[in-house]
N, C-alpha and C positions, 0 to 999 in steps of 0.2 A: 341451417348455416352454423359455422362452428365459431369457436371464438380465438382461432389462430391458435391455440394453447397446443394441438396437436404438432403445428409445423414446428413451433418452437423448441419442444421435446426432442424433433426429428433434427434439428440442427441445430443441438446442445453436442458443442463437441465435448470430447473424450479428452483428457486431455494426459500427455506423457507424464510418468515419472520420472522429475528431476529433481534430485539432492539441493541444485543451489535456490531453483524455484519456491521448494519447501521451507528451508534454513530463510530466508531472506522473508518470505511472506511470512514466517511466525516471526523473524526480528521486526517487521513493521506491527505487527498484532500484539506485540509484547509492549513494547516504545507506548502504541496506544493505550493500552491497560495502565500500561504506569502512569502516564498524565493524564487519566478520564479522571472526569470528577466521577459518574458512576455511569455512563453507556459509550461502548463503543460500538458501531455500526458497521457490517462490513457489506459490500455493492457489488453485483458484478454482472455483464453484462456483454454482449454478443454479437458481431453482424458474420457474414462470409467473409470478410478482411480481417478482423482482428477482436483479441479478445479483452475486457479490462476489468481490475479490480480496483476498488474504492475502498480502503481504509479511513473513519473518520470518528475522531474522540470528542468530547464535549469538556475538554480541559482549557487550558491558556492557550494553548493555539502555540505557533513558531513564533519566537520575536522576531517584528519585523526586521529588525537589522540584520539578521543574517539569515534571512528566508532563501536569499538570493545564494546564501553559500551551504544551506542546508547538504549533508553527505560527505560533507569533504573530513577528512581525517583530522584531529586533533580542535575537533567543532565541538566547546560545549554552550548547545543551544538554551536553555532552561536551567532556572535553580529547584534542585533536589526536589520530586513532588512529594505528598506525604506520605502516600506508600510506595516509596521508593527510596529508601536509605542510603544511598551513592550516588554521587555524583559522575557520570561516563564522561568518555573523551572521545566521543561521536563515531569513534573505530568500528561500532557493530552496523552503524546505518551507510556509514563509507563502505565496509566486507558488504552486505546486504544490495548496495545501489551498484558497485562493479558485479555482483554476481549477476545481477540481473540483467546489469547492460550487455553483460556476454552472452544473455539467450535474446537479444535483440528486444530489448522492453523499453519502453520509453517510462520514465517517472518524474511527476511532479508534486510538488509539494507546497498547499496552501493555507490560507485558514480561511477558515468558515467566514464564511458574509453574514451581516450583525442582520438580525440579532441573536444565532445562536453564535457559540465558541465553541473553538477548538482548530484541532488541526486534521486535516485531510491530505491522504496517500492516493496517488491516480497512479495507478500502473497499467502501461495499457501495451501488448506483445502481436507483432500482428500473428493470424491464428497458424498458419502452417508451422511458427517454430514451438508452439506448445502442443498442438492438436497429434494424438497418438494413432497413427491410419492404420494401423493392423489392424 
């Protein structure tokens, strides 16, 4: 008896190369970097419907206050972390969330349930519009 590891290999899709896909999952992997206190984690995972990836850092998390407007242009969510010397005007996670909403991704944005911190990225696309069928 096998231990399913075979099927799962066999329906790891492939997936397209897409410029905005790339740009946008290192703007969320970058974001992470800059507020880990020192691990970021990334998840990702598979069925026949859709595919999704989990970005999650062990920093401050989102303030709650504006978790709900997280993406939106002109959003400065957090002050300055320590390696991170500027302060942004949420412009890269706003260009990053329209790009992706254009290849049909759905994206949420949480923080961790205590007792660890930080904040976590769900991107989740269903699989036909990433998956490369040649």
């Amino acid at each position: 008896m096998g231990d399913g590891k075979d099927k799962q290999d066999k329906d790891q899709p492939q997936i397209r190369n897409q410029p905005e896909v790339i740009h946008s999952v290192r703007n969320f992997i970058q974001n992470a970097v800059d507020h880990a206190r020192e691990t970021v984690t990334i998840e990702y995972s598979w069925d026949d419907a859709q595919i999704t990836l989990r970005i999650m850092d062990d920093g401050r998390g989102f303030n709650p206050d504006v978790l709900s407007k997280v993406g939106e242009p002109f959003l400065d969510n957090t002050p300055t972390a320590a390696n991170k010397p500027y302060r942004g005007m949420g412009l890269g996670l706003f260009i990053s969330l329209t790009l992706l909403e254009r290849t049909g991704a759905r994206i949420h944005f949480a923080n961790r349930a205590y007792p660890k911190r930080g904040a976590i990225v769900s991107i989740t696309w269903p699989r036909e519009n990433l998956q490369d069928l040649t």
